[in-house]
C-alpha positions in Angstrom: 7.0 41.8 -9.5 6.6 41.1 -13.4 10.5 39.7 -13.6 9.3 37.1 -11.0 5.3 36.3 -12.5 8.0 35.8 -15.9 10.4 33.5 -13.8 8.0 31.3 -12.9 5.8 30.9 -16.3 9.6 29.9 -17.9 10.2 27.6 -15.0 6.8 25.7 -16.0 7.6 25.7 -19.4 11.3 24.3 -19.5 10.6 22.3 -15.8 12.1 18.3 -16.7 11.7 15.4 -13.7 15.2 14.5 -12.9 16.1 10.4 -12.0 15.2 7.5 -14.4 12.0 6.6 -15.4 10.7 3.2 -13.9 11.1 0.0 -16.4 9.8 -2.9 -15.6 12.9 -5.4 -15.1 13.2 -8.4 -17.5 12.7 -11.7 -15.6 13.8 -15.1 -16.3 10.2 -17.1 -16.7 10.0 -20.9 -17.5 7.5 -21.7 -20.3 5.6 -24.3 -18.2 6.0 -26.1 -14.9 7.5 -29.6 -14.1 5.2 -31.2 -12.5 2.1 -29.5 -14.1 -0.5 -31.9 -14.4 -2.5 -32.6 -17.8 -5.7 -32.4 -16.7 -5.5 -29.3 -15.1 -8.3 -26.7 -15.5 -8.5 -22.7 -16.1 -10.1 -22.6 -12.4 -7.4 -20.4 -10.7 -9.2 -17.1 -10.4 -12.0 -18.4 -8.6 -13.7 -18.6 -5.0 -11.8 -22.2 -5.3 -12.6 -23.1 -1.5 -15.9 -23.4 -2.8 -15.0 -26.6 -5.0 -14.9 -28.5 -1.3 -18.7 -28.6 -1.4 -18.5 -27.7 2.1 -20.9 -24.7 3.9 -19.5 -24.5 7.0 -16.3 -24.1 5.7 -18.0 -21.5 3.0 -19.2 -19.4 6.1 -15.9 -19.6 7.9 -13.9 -17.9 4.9 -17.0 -15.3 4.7 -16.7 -14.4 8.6 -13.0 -14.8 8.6 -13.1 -12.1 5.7 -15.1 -10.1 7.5 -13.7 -9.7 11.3 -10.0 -10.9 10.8 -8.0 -8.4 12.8 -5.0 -8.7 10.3 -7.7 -7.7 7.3 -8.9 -4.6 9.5 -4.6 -3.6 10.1 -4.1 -4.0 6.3 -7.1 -1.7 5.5 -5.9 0.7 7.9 -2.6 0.9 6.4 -4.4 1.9 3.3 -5.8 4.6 4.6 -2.6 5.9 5.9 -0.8 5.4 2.9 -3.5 7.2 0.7 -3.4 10.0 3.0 0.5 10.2 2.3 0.1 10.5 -1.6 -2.8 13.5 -1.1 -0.3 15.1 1.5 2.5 14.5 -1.1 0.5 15.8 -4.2 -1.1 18.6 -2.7 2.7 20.3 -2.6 2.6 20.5 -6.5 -0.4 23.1 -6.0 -0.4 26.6 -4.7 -0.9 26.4 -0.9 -3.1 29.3 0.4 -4.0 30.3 4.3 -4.9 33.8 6.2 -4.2 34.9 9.2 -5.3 38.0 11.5 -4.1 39.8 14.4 -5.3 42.7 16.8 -2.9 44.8 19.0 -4.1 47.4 21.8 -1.0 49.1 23.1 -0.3 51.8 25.7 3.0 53.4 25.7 4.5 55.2 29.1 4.6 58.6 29.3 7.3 58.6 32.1 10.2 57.6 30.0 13.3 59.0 28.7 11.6 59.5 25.7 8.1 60.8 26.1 5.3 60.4 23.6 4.4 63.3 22.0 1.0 64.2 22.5 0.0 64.0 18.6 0.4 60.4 19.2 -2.6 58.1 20.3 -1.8 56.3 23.2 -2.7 53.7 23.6 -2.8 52.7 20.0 -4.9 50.1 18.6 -3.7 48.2 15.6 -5.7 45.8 13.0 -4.5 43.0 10.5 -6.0 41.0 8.4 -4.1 38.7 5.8 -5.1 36.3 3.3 -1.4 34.5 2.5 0.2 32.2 -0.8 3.0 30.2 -1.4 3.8 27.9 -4.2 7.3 25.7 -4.9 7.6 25.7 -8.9 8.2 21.7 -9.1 11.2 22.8 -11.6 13.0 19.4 -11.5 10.6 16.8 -10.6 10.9 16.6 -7.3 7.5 16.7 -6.1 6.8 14.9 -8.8 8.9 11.8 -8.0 7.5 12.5 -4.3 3.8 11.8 -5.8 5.4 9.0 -7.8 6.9 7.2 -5.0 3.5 8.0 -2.8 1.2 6.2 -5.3 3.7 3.1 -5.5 3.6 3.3 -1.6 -0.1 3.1 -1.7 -1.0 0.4 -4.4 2.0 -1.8 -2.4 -0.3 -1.5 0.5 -3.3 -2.4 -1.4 -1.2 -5.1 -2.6 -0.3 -6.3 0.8 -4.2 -6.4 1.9 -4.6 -8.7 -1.2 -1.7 -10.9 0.2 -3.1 -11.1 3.8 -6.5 -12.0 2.3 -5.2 -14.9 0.3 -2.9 -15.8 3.2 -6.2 -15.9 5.6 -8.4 -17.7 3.2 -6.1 -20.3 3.0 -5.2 -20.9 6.0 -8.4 -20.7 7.0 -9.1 -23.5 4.3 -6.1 -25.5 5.5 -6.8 -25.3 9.4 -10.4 -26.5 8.6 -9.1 -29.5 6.4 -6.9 -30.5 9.7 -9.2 -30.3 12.4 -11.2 -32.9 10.0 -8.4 -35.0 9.8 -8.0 -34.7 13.3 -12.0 -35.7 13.8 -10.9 -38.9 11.5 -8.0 -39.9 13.6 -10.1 -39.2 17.2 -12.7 -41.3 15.6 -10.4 -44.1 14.5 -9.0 -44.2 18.1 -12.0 -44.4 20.2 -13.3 -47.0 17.4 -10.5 -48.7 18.4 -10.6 -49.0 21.8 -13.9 -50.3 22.2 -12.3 -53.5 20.0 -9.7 -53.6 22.3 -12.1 -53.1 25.3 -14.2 -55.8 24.2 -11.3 -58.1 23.7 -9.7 -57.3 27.4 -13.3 -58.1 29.0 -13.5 -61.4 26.9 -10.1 -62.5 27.6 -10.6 -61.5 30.9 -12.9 -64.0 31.3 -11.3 -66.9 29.7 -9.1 -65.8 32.9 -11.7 -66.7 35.0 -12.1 -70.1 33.6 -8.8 -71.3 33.2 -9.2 -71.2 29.0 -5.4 -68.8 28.9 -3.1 -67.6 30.5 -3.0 -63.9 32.4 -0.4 -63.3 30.2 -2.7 -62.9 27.4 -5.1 -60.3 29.4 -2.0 -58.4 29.9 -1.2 -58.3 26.1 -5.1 -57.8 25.3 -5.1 -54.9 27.7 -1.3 -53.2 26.5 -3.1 -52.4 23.2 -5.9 -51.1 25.8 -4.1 -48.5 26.7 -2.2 -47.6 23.7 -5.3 -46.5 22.0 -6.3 -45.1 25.5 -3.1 -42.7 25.7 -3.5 -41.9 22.3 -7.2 -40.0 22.4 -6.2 -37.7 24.7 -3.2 -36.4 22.8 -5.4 -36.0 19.5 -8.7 -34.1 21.4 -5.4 -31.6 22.5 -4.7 -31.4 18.9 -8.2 -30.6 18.2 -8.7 -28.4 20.3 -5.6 -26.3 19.5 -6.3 -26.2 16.2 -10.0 -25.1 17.2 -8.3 -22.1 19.0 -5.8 -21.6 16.1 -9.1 -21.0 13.3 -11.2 -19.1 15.7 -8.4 -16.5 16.0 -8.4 -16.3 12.5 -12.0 -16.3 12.1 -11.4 -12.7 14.7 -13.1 -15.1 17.8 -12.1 -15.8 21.0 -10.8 -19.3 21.4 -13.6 -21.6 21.2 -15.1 -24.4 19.4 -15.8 -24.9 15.8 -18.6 -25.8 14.4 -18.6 -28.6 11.6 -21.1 -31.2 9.8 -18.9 -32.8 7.1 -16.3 -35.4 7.6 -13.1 -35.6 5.1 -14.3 -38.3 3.1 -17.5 -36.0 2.5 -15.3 -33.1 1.0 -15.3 -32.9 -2.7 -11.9 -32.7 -4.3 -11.4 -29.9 -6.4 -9.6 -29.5 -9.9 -5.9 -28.7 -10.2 -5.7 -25.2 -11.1 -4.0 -24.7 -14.8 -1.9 -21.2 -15.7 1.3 -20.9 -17.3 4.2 -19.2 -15.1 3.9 -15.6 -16.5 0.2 -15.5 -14.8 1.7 -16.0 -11.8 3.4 -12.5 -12.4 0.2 -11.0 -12.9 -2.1 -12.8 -9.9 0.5 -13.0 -7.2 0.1 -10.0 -4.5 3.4 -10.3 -3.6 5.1 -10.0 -6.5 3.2 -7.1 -7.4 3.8 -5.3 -4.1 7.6 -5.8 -4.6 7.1 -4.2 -8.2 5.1 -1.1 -6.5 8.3 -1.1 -3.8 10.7 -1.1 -6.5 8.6 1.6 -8.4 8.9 4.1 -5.1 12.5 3.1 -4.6 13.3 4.1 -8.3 11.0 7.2 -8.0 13.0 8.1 -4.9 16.2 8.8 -6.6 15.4 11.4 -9.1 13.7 12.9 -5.4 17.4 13.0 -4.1 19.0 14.2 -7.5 16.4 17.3 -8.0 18.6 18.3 -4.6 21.3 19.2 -6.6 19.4 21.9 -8.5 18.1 25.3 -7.0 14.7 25.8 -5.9 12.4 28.4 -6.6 9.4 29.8 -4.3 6.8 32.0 -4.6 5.3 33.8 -1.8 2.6 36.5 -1.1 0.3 38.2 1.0 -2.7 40.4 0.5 -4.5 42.2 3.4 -5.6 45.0 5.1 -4.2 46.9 8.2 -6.1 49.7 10.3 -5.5 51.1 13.8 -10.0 51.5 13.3 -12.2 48.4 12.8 -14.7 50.9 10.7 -11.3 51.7 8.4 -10.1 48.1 7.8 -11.9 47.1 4.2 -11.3 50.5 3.0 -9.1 50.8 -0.1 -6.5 53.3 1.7 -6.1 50.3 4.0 -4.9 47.6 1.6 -1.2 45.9 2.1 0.2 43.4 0.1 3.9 42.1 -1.3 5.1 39.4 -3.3 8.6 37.7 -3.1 10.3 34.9 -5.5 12.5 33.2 -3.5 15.5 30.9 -5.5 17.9 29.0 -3.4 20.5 26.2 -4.2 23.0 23.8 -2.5 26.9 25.0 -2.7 29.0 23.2 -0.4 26.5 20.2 1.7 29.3 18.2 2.7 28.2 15.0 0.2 25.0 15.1 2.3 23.0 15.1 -1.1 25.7 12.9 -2.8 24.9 10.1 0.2 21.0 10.8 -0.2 21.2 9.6 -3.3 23.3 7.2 -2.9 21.1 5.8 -0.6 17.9 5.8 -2.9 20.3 4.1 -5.2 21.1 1.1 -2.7 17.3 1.1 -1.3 16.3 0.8 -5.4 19.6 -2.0 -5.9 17.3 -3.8 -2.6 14.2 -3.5 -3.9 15.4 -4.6 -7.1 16.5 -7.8 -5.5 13.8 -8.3 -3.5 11.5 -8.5 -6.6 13.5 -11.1 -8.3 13.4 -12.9 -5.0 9.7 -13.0 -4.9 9.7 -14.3 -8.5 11.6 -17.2 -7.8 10.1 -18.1 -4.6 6.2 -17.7 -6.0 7.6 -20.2 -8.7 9.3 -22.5 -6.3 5.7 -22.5 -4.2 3.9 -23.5 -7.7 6.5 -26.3 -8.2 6.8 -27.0 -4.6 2.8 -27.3 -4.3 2.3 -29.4 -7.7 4.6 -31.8 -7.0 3.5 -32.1 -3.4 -0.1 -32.9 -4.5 1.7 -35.1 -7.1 3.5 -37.5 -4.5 1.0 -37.3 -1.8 -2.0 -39.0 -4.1 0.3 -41.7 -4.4 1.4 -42.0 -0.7 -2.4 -41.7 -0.3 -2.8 -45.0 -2.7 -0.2 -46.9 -0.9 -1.3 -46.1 2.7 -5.3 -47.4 1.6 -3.6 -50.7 -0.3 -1.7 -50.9 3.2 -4.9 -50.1 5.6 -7.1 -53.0 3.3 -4.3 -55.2 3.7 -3.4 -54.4 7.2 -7.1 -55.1 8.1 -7.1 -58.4 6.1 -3.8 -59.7 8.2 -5.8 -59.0 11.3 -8.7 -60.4 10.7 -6.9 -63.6 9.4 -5.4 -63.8 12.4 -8.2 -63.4 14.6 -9.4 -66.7 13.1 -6.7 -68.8 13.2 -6.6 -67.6 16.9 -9.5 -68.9 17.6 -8.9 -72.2 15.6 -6.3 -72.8 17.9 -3.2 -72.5 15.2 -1.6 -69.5 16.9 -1.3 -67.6 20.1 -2.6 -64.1 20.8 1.1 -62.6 20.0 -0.2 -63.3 16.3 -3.5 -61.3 16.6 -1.7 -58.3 19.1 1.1 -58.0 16.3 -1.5 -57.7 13.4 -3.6 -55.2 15.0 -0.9 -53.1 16.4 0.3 -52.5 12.8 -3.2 -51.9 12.1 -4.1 -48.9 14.4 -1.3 -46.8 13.3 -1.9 -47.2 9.7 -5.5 -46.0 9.9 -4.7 -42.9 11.6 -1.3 -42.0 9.0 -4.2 -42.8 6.5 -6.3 -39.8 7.6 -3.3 -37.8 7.9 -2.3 -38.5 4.5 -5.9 -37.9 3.1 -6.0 -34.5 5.3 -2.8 -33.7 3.7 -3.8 -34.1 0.2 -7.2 -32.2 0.5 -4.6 -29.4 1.8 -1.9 -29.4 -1.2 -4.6 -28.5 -3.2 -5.1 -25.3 -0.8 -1.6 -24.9 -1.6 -1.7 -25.1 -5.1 -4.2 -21.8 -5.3 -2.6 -20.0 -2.9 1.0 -20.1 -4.7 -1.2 -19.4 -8.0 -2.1 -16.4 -6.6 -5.7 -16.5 -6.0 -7.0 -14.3 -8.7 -10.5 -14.4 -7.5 -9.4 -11.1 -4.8 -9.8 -8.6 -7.4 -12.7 -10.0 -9.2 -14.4 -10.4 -5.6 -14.1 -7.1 -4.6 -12.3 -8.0 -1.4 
């Protein structure tokens, strides 16, 4: 037994972790972005929905936070995955159980052999073990198992930090719509009652022979244009309505709101060189943790090359009389150090780690990946917010002008210098622009949604969530 107690005490000492140590890669980051704006301020790693001024929406992201389904799967997964790195650890320590048996047997006396009458029959026979076992963790690969198990667990932490930011803003960004569809529904049924008025005066200059029935018929196309047109958006609204109660962990339903978009307070462009990005992205950081089990998994495969060495034990006692069974006559024990080792495996270890190798080679790629796409969705978002300001500028110069044309017209209508066709033409170019006006203003309020969720959102850790 002392040859094997020695074995193991050297096999601590000289034990090494086979497989390479994780290094973070070297990535290719720009110094600053191309369409960052000047003004911008350090407000990335804050509650930035708040900025909109906006309680019901405040309340939304709180409840959302609270009962979204995806939240509850993404904590659950946590809890799973921390399991798996106690489960993996726990092999890197000695792993003690008992067990304990009792045997009554009665032998025949009417065999070929019969039992001599020294013998007890029937016998009675007691056991009681308390058992040990321990893998010496001589090349790391326990080790690397932990290693991979921790990665495994912070990349799920990760990903719950991901589906938060994803639900906040979307939640954020499905609010903003549903306002801008509450604009456009408005517009419309503003709308029709000027065109209702104008078909129930025209139709009675009918009546008294001042036009033409014609010009009821044109009065009362633009009618029901703006009729067919309220329908389709209280669809809209009530789609989306469904879509944000699902993610709010409701039943469909309706949503409650007090605020219209031109109420909403618009919030500061988020500043942060590219390199923070690195650090406040959740994906980007559970790709790293992937990579960082991938690379831990290797050295896993390679310790399969080298032998193994167990040790295992058992101490007990074993009595044919319960009254005997703790005395010191009745003790049992042994102790074994078991070492084995692969000779011929048929390249099965050779393609193990070969295939850690490929899965790192993946991971690897699929960390650069999300670099470059978290960096296209900054640029992406910036410049987005960039062009739609302006679009938003042209589309009001076009609404005040658009207005202007038709109420020009209206008057010289009615001074007699043109027919209706005039007025119908103006105010169908009218209608259209007012409703791509709140589209375009819903769509700005969003970019800037857009713009803190490709920064990252910062705020999770500091919030707790």
């Amino acid at each position: 037994m002392r040859w094997i107690i020695a074995l193991a005490m050297i096999a601590c000492s000289i034990g090494c972790t086979v497989g390479p140590d994780y290094v973070r890669p070297n990535v290719d980051v720009p110094d600053a972005w191309r369409f960052e704006d000047k003004a911008a301020l350090d407000t990335a790693n804050t509650e930035w929905w708040k900025q909109f001024q906006d309680p019901v929406l405040d309340a939304l992201i709180v409840e959302a936070l609270e009962n979204n389904k995806n939240i509850r799967l993404a904590a659950a997964n946590i809890e799973k995955a921390a399991a798996a790195l106690i489960q993996s650890r726990s092999q890197l320590f000695p792993q003690i159980g008992y067990s304990g048996s009792g045997t009554r047997q009665r032998a025949t006396e009417q065999g070929a052999t019969p039992v001599p009458s020294s013998v007890p029959n029937p016998q009675t026979s007691l056991q009681g073990l308390v058992n040990a076992s321990w893998e010496i963790d001589l090349w790391g690969r326990i080790q690397r198992l932990s290693e991979a198990a921790q990665a495994n667990l912070l990349a799920t932490e990760e990903a719950k930090r991901g589906v938060i930011l994803s639900l906040v803003s979307s939640v954020a960004g499905t609010y903003i719509q549903l306002l801008g569809l509450d604009m456009q529904l408005m517009i419309a049924r503003r709308t029709l009652e000027t065109y209702a008025e104008s078909v129930r005066l025209f139709e009675l200059q009918f009546q008294y022979g001042q036009i033409s029935q014609m010009n009821v018929e044109q009065a009362r196309t633009q009618y029901e244009t703006a009729a067919g047109k309220i329908p389709q958006i209280e669809s809209e609204i009530a789609q989306t309505e469904h879509a944000l109660s699902i993610l709010l962990g409701r039943n469909p339903g309706p949503i409650q709101r007090n605020r219209t978009l031109f109420e909403l307070t618009i919030p500061a462009v988020p500043s942060g060189l590219p390199s923070d990005v690195l650090v406040n992205r959740p994906d980007i950081r559970e790709a790293e943790q992937n990579l960082i089990a991938a690379n831990a998994q290797i050295g896993a495969a390679r310790a399969l090359y080298f032998p193994s060495i167990s040790l295992t034990g058992a101490f007990g006692t074993a009595s044919a009389e319960l009254s005997n069974l703790f005395d010191a006559s009745a003790r049992t024990w042994n102790f074994t150090g078991t070492v084995t080792g692969p000779i011929f495996k048929a390249g099965s270890i050779s393609a193990q780690v070969q295939q850690a190798e490929a899965a790192r080679k993946a991971a690897l790629l699929t960390y650069e990946m999300a670099i470059q796409g978290a960096f296209a969705d900054v640029e992406n978002a910036l410049v987005a917010r960039e062009k739609l300001a302006r679009q938003l500028q042209a589309q009001e110069r076009l609404v005040k002008a658009s207005k202007e044309y038709a109420r020009l017209a209206q008057l010289q209508y009615e001074g007699g210098y043109v027919t209706y066709l005039t007025v119908l033409s103006a105010q169908q170019q009218l209608f259209p622009a007012e409703l791509n006006h709140a589209q375009y203003l819903a769509s700005a309020f969003a970019s800037y949604v857009n713009i803190y969720k490709a920064m990252g959102g910062g705020w999770i850790k500091d919030s707790g969530q």
